[in-house]
Wavefront OBJ file of the C-alpha trace (Angstrom):
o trace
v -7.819 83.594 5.868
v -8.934 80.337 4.194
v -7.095 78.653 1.968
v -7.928 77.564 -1.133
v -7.135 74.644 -3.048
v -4.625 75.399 -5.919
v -5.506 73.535 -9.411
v -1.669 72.445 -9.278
v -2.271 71.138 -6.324
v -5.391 69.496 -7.023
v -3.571 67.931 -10.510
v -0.677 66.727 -8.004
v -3.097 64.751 -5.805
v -4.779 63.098 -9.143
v -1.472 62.230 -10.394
v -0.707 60.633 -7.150
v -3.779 59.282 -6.720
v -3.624 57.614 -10.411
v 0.178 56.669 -9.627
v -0.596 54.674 -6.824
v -3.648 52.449 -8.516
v -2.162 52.147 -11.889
v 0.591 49.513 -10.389
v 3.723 52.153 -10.573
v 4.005 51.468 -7.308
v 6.208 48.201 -5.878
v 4.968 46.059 -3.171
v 6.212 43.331 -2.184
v 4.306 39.823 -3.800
v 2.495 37.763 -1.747
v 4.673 34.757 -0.544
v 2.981 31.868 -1.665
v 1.523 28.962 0.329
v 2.854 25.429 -0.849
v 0.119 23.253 -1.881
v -0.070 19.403 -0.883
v -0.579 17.760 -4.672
v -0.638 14.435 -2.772
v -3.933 12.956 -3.671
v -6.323 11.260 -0.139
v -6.348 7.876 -0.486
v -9.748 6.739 0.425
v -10.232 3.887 3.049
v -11.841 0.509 1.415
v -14.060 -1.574 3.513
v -13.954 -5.378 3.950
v -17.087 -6.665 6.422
v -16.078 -4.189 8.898
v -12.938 -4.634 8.803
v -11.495 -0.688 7.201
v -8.351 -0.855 4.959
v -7.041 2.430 5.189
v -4.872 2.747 1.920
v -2.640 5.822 2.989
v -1.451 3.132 5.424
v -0.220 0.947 2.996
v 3.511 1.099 2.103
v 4.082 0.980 -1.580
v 7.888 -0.611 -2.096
v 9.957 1.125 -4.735
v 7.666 3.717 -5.150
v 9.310 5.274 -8.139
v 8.870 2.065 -9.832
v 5.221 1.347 -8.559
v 3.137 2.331 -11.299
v 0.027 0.666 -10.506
v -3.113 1.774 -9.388
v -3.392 1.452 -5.416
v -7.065 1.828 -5.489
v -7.321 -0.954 -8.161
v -5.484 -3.301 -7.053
v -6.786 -3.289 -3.579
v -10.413 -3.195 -4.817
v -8.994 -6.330 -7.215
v -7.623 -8.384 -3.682
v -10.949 -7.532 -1.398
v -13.099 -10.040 -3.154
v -10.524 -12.970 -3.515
v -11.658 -15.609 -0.618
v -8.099 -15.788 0.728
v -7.543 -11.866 1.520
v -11.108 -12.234 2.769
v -10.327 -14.629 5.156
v -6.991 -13.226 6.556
v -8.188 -9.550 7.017
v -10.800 -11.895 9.096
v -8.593 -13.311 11.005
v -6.429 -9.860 11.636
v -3.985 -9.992 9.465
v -3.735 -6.584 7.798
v -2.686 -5.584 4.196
v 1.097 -3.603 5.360
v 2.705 -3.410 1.667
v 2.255 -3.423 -2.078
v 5.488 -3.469 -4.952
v 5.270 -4.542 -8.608
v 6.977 -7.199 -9.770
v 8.185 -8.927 -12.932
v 9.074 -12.398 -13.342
v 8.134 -14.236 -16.897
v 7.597 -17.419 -14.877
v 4.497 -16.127 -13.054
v 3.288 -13.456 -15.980
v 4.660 -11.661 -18.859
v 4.049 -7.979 -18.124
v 4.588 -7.145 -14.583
v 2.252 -7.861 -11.642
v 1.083 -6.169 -8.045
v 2.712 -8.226 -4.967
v -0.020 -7.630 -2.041
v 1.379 -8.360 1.410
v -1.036 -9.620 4.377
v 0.870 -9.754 7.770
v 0.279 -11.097 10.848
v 2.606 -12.276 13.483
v 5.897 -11.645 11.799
v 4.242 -13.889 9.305
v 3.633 -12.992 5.415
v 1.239 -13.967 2.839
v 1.324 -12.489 -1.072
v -1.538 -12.312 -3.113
v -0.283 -11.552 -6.771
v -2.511 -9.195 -8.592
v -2.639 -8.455 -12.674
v -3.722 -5.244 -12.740
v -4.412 -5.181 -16.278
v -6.478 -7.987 -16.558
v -8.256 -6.993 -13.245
v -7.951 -10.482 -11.815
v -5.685 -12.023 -8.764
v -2.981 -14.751 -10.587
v -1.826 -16.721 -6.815
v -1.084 -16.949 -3.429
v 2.244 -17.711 -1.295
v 3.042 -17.914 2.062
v 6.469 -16.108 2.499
v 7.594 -18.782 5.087
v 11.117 -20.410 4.206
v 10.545 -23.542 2.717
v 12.204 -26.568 5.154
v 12.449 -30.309 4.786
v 13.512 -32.297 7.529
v 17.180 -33.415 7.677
v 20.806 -31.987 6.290
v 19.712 -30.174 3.471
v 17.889 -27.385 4.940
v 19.630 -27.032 7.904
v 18.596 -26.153 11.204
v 14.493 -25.746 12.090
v 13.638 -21.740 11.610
v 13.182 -19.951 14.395
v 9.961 -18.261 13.623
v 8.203 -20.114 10.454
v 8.429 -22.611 8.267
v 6.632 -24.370 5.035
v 6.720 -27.859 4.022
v 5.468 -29.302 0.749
v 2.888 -31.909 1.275
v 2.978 -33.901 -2.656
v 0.295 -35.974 -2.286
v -2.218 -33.009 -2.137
v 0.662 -30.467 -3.623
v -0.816 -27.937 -0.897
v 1.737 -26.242 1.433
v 1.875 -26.512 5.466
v 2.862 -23.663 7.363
v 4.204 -24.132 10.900
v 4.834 -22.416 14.022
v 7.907 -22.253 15.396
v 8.581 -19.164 17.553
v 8.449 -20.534 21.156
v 10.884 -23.391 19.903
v 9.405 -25.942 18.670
v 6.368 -27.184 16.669
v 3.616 -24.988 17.674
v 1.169 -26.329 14.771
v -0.141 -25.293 11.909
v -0.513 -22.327 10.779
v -2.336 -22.566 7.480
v -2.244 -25.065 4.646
v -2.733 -23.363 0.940
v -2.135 -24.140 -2.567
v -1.666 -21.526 -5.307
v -5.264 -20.984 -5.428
v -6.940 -21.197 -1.950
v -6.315 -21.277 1.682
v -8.226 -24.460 2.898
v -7.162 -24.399 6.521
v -6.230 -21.322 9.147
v -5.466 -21.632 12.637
v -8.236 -19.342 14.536
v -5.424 -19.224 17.242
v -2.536 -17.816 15.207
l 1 2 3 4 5 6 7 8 9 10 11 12 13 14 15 16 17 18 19 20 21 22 23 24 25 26 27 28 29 30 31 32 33 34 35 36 37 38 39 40 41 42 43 44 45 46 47 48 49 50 51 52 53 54 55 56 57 58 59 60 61 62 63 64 65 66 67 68 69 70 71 72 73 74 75 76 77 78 79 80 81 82 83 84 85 86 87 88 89 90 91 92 93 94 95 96 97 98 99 100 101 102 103 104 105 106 107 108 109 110 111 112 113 114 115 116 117 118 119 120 121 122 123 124 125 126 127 128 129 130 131 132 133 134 135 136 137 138 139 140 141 142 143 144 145 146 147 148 149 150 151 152 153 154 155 156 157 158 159 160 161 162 163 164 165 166 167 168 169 170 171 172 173 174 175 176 177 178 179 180 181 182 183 184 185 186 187 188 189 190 191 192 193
């Protein structure tokens, strides 16, 4: 005997059938994939020599409101960031300042390192434009007042020429120059350092 296919059963399948794609049915939502909002950081390009930005460390970042890309882009042309990345030093950190001395809104601190050693190029990112240079060696005169010799660097003011002379002092003793500057160029660097 065949069996035959009862309209209540037929109006019971619909009903199912219409249950099931209208939505009255509860699975469970989809978990949800966390998305990575931070932004790549391209890599800028001095000669050959690649500055890869995410490698930068940006000091006080909650305070750092500054433009990375711009103020890098703002250092590569300046002839003393030229010279030092070609002379391997490498950019390491950035951090925004504020001193009324140097500028009254605040300004982008651009660290070159090589060697234990530091040099700042200061950067108004506003204006577009780099403001100075400094070495960050401690500043020594010979006899009591400053104390011992440093143990790794130290800069002396030359005031005939008002340029700066950095020396070498990490096998213990006067290992020569290292660079002489003023605020607005580097006119000698040691090809040895």
């Amino acid at each position: 005997m065949a069996h035959q296919i009862t309209p209540c059963f037929l109006a019971s399948l619909i009903l199912i059938v219409l249950l099931v794609c209208s939505g009255c049915t509860s699975t469970p939502p989809p978990t949800e994939v966390p998305v990575n909002e931070t932004p790549t950081l391209p890599v800028l390009y001095h000669n050959n020599v690649a500055i890869d930005l995410a490698g930068i460390e940006i000091n006080d970042p909650e305070l750092f409101t500054a433009n990375l890309t711009s103020t890098i882009t703002t250092v590569l042309p300046d002839s003393r960031a030229g010279l030092l990345l070609d002379h391997g030093w490498s950019i390491t950190s950035v951090r925004q300042e504020f001193d009324e001395e140097v500028l009254e809104r605040p300004y982008v601190l651009v660290e070159f390192m090589k060697n234990g050693l530091s040099f700042y190029i200061m950067v108004d990112e506003e204006e577009g434009r780099v403001i100075g240079g400094y070495c960050g060696a401690e500043v020594w005169v010979a006899g009591p007042i400053s104390g011992p010799l440093p143990k790794d660097y130290s800069q002396a003011l030359d005031k005939s020429t008002r340029r700066m002379y950095v020396f070498d002092h990490r096998n213990g003793g006067w290992d020569g120059d290292v660079m002489i500057y003023d605020q607005n160029g580097i006119y000698y660097l040691n090809p040895d350092f």
